[in-house]
N, C-alpha and C positions, 0 to 999 in steps of 0.2 A: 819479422815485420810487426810493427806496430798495432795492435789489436781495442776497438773501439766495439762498444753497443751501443745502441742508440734504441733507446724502451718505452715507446708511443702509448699512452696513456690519456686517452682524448675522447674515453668513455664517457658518457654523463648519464647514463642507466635508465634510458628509456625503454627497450624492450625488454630489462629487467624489473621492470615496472618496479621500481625505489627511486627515494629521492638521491640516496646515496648514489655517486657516482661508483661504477662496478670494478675501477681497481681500488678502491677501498674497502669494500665492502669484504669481509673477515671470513675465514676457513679454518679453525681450529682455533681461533681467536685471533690470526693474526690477516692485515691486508694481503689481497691478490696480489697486488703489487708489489708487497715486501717479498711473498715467494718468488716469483719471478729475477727479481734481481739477485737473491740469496743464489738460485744456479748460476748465474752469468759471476759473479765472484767466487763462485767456487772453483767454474770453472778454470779459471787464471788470474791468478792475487795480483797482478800488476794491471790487468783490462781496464781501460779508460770507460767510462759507462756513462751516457747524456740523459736523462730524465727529461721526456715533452710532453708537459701540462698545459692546459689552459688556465689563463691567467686566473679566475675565481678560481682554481683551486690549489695556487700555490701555498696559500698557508696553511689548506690543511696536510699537505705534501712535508710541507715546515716541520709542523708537530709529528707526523710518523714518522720522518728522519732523523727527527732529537730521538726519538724514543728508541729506533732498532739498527741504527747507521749513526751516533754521534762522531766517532772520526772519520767517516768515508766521505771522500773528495769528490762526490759528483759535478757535475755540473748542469743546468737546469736552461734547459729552452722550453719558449712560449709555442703551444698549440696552437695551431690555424684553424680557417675554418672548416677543411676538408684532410685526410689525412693525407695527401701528398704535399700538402701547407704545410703540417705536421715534423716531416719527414723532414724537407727540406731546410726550416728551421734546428732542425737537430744537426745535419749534415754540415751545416755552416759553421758549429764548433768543432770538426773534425777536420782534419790536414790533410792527413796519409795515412798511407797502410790499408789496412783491412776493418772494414762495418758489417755488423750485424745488425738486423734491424728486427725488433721483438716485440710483441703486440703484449703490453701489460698484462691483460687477463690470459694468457697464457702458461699459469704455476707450475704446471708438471710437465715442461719441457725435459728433456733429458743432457746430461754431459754430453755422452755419447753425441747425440743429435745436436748440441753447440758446436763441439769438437769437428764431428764432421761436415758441417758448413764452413766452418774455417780454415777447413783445409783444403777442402772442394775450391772454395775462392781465391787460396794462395796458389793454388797449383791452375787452378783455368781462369779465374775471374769471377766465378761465382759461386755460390753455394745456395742452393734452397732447398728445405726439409719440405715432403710431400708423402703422404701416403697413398697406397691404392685401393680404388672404390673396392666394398664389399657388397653392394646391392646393386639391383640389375637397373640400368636406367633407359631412361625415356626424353628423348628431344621434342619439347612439343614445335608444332607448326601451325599456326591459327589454334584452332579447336580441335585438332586431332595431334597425334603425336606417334612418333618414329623408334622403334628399339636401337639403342645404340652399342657396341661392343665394349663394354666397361674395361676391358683390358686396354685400350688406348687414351683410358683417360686415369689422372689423377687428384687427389684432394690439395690442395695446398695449404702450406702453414708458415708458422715465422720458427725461428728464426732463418729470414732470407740475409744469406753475406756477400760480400759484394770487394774489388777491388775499391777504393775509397774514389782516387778520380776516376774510375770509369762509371760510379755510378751518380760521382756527383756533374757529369757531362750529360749523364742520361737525364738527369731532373732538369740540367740547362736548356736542354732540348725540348722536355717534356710540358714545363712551364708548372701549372698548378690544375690539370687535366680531371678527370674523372677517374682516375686508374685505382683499382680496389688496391692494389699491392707493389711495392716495388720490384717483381720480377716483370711484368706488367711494363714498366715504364724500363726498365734496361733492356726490353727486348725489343721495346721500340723504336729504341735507338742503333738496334744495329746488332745489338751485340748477343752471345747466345748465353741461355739460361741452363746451367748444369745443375741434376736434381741429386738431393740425396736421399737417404730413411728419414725420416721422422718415427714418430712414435702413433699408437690412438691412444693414447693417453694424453696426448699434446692438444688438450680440446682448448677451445677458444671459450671462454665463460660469457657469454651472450643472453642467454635468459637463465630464467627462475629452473627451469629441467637442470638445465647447464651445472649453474651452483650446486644443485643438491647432489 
């Protein structure tokens, strides 16, 4: 089957308190966002890959792709203003087959963990990388709060993969919702969300902690 990423990039680095937006911003000198695509190419030399920026920052998008992608084929959708705007836009250059959909600041995702979302979704329809809580948690209720059994819950991560129309029927459904993640908006529509391993290593780069 036909194999598509789709690499949401619609950070503008407020809670990393910079001006730089945070898939730019450099890890051993090079963008968050160059690593990030570097696995999803590794992982399959033929994978079709959509880049969704917002529009102030396609040029600078421009200049990192001359400099560490000059012959790769991307193809580049515009950012909304929410990320299921985001998503949706990216989805519209895609047909069939199979999507992965991958949060930019996400660089030390693994093969492994691409690989098996992609097959999770070729074999049931879905795939999404999560790991399970290590710390004990607490559900609050008003001002008090409730021990919960952390073995029934898990962390969630990207890459989430998806049958390509089944999850572009869930966004038809979904509209442009509040939903944090596309497993979120395919489960609302009916359909069941199968998990896979992810990594902790698969951290989302979110603040100043994060980067360093």
């Amino acid at each position: 089957m036909k194999k598509h990423a789709i690499i949401v990039a619609g950070g503008i680095g407020t809670r990393m308190k910079s001006d730089v937006p945070k898939q730019f911003l450099r890890i051993d000198g090079e963008p968050i966002i160059v690593k990030s695509i570097r696995k999803f190419m590794s992982f399959e030399r033929d994978l079709s890959i959509v880049i969704v920026l917002p529009e102030d920052h396609i040029k600078e998008w421009e200049a990192i792709k001359f400099q560490y992608f000059p012959d790769a084929d991307f193809q580049l959708a515009s950012g909304g203003l929410t990320r299921t705007a985001s998503v949706m836009s990216g989805l519209a250059l895609v047909n069939d087959g199979l999507v992965a959909i991958h949060d930019a600041v996400r660089p030390f995702v693994t093969i492994e963990t691409i690989s098996a979302s992609f097959r999770s979704a070729e074999e049931k329809g879905s795939g999404v990388a999560v790991v399970a809580l290590k710390d004990s948690i607490r559900e609050m209720e008003g001002e008090t709060s409730i021990a919960r059994d952390r073995s029934n819950y898990v962390l969630v991560q990207t890459p989430q993969t998806f049958d390509v129309q089944k999850l572009k029927l869930a966004y038809e459904k979904a509209g442009v919702g509040l939903f944090t993640d596309d497993a979120s908006v395919f489960e609302a529509a009916g359909n069941v969300v199968h998990l896979v391993e992810g990594s902790y290593d698969n951290i989302k780069i979110t603040t100043p902690e994060d980067l360093k």
